[in-house]
C-alpha positions in Angstrom: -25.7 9.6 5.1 -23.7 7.8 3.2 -19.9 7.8 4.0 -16.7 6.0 1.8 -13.7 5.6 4.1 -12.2 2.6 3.1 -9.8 4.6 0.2 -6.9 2.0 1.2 -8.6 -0.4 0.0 -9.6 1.2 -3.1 -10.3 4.4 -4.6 -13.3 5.4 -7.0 -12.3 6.6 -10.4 -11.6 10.2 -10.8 -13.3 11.6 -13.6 -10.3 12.3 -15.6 -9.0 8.7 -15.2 -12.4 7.9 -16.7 -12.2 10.3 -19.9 -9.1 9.5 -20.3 -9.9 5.3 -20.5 -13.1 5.8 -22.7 -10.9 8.3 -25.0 -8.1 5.4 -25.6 -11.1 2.7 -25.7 -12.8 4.6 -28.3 -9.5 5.8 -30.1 -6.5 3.7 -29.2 -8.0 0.3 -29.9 -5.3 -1.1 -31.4 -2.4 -3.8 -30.5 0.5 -1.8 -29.4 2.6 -4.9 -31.4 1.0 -4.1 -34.7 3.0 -2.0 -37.2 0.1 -0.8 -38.9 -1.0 3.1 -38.2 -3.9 2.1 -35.7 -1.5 0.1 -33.7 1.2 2.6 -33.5 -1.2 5.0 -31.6 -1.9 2.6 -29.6 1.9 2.3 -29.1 2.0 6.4 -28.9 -0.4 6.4 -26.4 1.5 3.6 -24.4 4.5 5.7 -24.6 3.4 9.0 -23.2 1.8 7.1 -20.5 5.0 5.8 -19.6 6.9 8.8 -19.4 4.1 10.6 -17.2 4.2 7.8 -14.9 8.3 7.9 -15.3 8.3 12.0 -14.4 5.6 11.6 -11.4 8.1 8.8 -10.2 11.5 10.7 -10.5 12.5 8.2 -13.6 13.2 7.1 -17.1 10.7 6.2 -19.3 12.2 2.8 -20.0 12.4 2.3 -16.2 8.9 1.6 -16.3 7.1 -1.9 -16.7 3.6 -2.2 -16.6 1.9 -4.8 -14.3 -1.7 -6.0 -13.6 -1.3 -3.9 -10.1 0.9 -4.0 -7.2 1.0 -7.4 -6.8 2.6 -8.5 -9.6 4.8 -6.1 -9.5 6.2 -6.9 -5.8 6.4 -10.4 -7.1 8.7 -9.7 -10.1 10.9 -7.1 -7.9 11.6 -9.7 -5.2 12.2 -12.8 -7.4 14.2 -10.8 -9.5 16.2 -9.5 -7.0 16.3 -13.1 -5.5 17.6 -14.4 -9.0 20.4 -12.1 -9.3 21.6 -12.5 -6.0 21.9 -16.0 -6.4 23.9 -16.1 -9.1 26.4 -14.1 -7.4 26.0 -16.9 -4.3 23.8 -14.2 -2.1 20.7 -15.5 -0.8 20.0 -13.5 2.2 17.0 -11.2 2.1 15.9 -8.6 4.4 12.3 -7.3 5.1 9.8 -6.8 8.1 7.2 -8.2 9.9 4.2 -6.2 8.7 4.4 -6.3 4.9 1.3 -6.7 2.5 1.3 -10.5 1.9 2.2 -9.8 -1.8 5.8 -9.7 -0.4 5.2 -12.2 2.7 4.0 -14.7 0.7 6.4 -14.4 -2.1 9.5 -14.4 1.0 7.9 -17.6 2.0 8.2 -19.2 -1.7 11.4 -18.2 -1.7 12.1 -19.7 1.4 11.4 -23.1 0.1 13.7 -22.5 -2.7 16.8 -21.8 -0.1 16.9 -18.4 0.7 17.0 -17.0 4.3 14.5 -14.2 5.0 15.3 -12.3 8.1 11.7 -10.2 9.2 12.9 -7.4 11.5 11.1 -6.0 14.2 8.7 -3.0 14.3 8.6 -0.6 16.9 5.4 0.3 18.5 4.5 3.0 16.2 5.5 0.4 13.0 9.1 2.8 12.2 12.1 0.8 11.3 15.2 2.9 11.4 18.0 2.9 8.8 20.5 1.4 12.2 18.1 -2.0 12.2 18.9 -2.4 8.1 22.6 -1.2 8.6 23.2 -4.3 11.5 20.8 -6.5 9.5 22.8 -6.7 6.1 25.7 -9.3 5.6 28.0 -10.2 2.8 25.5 -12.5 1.6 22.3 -10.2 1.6 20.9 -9.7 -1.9 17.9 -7.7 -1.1 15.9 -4.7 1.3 12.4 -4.8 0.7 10.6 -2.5 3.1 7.6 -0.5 2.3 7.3 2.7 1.3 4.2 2.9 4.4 1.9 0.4 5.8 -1.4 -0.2 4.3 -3.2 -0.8 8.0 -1.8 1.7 10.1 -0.7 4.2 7.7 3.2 4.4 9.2 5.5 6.1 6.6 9.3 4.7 6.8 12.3 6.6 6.1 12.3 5.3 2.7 15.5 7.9 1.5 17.9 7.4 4.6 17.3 2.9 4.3 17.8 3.3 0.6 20.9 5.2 1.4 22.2 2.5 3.5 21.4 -0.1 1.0 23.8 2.1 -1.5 25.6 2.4 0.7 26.6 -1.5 1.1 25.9 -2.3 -2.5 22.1 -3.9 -1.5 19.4 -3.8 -3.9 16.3 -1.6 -2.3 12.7 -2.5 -3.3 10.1 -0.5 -1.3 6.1 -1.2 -2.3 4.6 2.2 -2.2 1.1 0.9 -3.5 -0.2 3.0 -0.6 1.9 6.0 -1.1 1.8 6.9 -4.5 -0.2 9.7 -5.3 -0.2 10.6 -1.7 3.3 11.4 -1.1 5.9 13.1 -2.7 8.2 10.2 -4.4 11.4 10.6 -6.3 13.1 7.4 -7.2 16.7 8.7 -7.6 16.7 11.3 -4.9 15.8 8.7 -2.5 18.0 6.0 -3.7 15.3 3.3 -4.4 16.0 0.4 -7.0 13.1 -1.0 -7.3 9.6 -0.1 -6.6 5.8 -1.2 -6.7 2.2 1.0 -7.3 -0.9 0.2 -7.9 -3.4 2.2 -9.7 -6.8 2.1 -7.5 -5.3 3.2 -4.6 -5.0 7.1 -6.4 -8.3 7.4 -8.0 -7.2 5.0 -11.0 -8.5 2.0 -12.4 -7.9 -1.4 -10.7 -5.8 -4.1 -12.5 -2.9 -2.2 -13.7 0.1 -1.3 -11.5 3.9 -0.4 -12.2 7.1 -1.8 -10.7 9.4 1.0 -11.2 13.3 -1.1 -11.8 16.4 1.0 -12.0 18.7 0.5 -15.5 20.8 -1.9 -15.2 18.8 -4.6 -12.9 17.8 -7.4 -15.3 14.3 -8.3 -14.3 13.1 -12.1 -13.9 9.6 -12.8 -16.0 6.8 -13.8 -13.6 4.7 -14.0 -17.1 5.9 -15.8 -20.4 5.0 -15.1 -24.1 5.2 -12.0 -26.0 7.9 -9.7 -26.2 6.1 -7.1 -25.0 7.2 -4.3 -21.9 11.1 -4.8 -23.2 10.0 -8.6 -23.2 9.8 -8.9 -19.2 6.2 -8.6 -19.1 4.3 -10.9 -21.6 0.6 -10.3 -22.6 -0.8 -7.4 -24.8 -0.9 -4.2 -22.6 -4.3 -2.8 -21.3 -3.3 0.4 -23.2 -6.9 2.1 -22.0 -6.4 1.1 -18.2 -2.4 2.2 -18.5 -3.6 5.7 -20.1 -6.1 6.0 -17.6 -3.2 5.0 -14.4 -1.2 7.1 -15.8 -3.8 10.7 -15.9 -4.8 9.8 -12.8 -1.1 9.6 -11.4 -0.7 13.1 -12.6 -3.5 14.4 -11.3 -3.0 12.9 -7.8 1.2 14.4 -8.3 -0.3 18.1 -9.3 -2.6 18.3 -6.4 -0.5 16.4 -3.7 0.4 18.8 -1.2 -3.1 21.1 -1.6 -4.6 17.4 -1.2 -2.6 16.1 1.7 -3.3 18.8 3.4 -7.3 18.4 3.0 -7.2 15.0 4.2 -4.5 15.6 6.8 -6.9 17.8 8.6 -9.7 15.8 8.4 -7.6 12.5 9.5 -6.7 14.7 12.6 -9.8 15.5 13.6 -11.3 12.0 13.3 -8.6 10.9 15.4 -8.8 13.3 17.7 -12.4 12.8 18.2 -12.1 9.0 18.2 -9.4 8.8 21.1 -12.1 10.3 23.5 -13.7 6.5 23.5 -12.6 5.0 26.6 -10.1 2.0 26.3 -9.4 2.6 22.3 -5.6 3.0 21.1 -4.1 4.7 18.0 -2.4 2.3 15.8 0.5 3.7 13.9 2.7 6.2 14.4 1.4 9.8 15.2 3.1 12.2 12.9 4.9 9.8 10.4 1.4 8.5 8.8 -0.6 8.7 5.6 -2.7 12.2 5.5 -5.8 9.9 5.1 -5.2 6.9 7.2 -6.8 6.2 11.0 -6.7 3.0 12.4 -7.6 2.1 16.0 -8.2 -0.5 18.1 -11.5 -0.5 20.5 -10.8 -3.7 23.7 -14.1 -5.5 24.5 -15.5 -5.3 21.2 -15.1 -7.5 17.5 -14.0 -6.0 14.6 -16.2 -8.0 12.1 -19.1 -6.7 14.1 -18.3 -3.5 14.4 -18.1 -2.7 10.3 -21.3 -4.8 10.1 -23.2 -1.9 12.5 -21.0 0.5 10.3 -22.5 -0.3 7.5 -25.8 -0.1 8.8 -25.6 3.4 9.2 -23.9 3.8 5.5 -20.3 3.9 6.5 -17.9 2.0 4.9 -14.7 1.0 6.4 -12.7 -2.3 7.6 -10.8 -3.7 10.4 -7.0 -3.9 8.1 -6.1 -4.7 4.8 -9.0 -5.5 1.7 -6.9 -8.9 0.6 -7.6 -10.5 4.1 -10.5 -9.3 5.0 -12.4 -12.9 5.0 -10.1 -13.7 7.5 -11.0 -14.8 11.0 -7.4 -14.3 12.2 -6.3 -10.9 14.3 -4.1 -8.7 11.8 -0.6 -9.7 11.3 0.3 -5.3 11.5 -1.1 -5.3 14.6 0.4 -8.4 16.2 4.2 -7.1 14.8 3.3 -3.5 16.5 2.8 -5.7 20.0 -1.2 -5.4 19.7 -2.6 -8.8 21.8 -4.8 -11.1 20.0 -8.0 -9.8 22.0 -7.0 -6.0 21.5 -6.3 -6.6 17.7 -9.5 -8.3 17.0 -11.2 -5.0 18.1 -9.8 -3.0 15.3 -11.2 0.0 12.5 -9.3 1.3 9.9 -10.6 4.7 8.5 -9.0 5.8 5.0 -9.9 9.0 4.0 -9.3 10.9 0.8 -9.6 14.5 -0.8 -13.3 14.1 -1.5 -14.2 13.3 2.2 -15.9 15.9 4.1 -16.2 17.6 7.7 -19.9 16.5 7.8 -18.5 13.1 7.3 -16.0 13.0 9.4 -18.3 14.2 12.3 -21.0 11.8 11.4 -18.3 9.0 11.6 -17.5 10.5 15.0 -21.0 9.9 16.0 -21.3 7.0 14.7 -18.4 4.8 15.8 -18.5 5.3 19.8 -22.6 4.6 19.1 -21.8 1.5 18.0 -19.0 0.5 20.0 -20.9 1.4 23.3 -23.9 -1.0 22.3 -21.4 -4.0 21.5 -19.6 -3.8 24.5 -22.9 -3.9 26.7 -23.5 -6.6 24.8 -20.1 -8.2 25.2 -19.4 -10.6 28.3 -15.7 -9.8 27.8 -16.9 -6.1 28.1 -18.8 -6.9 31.5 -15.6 -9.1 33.1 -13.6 -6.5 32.5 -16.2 -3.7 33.9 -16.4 -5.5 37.0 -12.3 -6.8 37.5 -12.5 -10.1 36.4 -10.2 -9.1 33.7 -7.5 -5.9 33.5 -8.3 -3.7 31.1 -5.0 -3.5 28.8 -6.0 -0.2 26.9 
């Protein structure tokens, strides 16, 4: 059998994402820029996108910048609130341990350039409560950037009641909700977020193109110079096909979302459910407050890298944390901020399931997985010192 449960790391295409693509390849051709009729569809067929994205998100149409993917679109949220805040002599920013390294990595350039990012802490279950933000903003802070929920271990924040703090002390709010779109129910107003990221593979779209969502009235830094195209923040011609093909599949994945949540929900519980029977594994993430399709575990005695290779074997695909640093040799940075030890968090599996997943699958993957961590631990000399009390068992 063949299984796919490695959605957060990408999604295949939905069929209508696909029609929709070769329909604007074959009939949208044209350069959205051009005045001519040909490149005024193409402009039409820009537009509409952008107000089905802007609805599924809550928004205005001109709200909406199209990106290469989630990425570029935390980038140009973060420097721009960055740039803004020091003009008003604000240079304090405020985020968390466990972000994708699209935001780590752009907190650290910014670093060099003389802000101060303060990281907070994650509870065990990866929550941060609005009371951390509240006690964590100053006079100087410019920017909250907190995601929407954690692309490991599939923890959802409170994302309304932190942007409501941030509102309430005059903070921008940037959340990147690459893995909640399509999954969760998002409204940008209601839930008082200023800016905010997606990505368009992770709901059954097509990979490189995104959206970063910015509330009128926040003047955007350019990340990418040239044209004046995307209100002349985001220079290049626009992948008009990909965008039309982001955008159905957005809609889709809005239409269907509870009927599909609760699909995957029940099949997340039961894999969980029938993977906590192994002896010494641990949950990773909070129990209730997680992603319908998202289980993530850590196994003591065993390697990660090994156990995906077995995995795969048997025609399961999965992975030990996130796709962008999966040729890493280094424990996950989640599970390290959740208090996971380096030996425990190099044992770890991360299951993402979606709504075409199945019971058989799910029960085949519950086979499989305690099959293959049984045989590496009696193959393990960590496994054996801690069978016979050289070591303590920490799971």
């Amino acid at each position: 059998m063949k299984v796919y449960a490695d959605n957060a790391a990408t999604t295949k295409m939905s069929p209508t994402a696909i029609s929709a693509m070769v329909t604007a390849m074959e009939t949208t051709y044209g350069n959205p820029s051009s005045l001519y009729t040909i490149g005024q569809e193409a402009a039409e067929a820009l537009q509409a996108a952008r107000e089905t994205v802007a609805k599924c998100l809550g928004c205005e149409a001109r709200e909406i910048t199209f990106t290469s993917g989630g990425s570029e679109a935390d980038n140009q949220a973060i420097v721009s609130a960055a740039m803004l805040g020091q003009r008003r002599g604000k240079k304090h920013i405020i985020s968390t341990a466990f972000e994708h390294h699209a935001v780590l990595h752009t907190l650290d350039k910014l670093k060099k350039q003389g802000f101060e990012v303060e990281l907070l802490d994650v509870h065990e279950t990866g929550l941060i409560t609005p009371e951390q933000v509240a006690a964590a903003i100053r006079p100087d802070t410019c920017l909250v950037t907190i995601m929407y929920a954690n692309n490991e271990i599939g923890t959802i924040e409170p994302i309304a009641e932190i942007g409501a703090v941030c509102k309430e002390k005059g903070v921008l709010f940037h959340t990147d909700a690459v893995q909640a779109a399509g999954h969760l129910h998002i409204n940008v107003k209601e839930q008082n977020i200023d800016m905010l990221s997606l990505s368009g593979h992770k709901f059954h779209g097509p990979k490189g193109v995104g959206v970063l969502y910015a509330r009128r009235g926040i003047m955007l830094t350019n990340i990418i110079e040239g044209g004046a195209q995307e209100r002349g923040k985001r220079a290049g011609t626009e992948n008009v096909p990909g965008i039309v093909a982001m955008a159905a599949a957005l809609k889709e994945a809005c239409d269907n979302i509870d009927a599909n949540a609760a699909k995957v929900t029940a099949l997340r519980d039961r894999l969980i459910d029938g993977l906590s029977k192994i002896p010494h594994c641990a949950l990773n993430g909070d129990r209730v407050r997680r992603l319908p399709g998202n289980v993530n575990f850590c196994f003591e005695g065993i390697e990660g890298e090994s156990l995906l290779l077995l995995l795969d074997q048997k025609g399961i695909s999965a992975s030990s944390g996130s796709a962008c640093t999966s040729g890493s040799l280094d424990p996950s940075h989640v599970l390290l901020a959740i208090g996971r030890v380096h030996d425990v968090a190099h044992g770890s599996l991360r299951l993402s399931l979606c709504e075409e997943n199945t019971e058989e699958e799910v029960d085949y993957i519950l086979q499989a997985v305690p099959e293959v961590v049984q045989y590496l631990r009696n193959m393990s000399p960590v496994w054996r010192d801690l069978m016979e009390g050289k070591r303590q068992f920490i799971l």
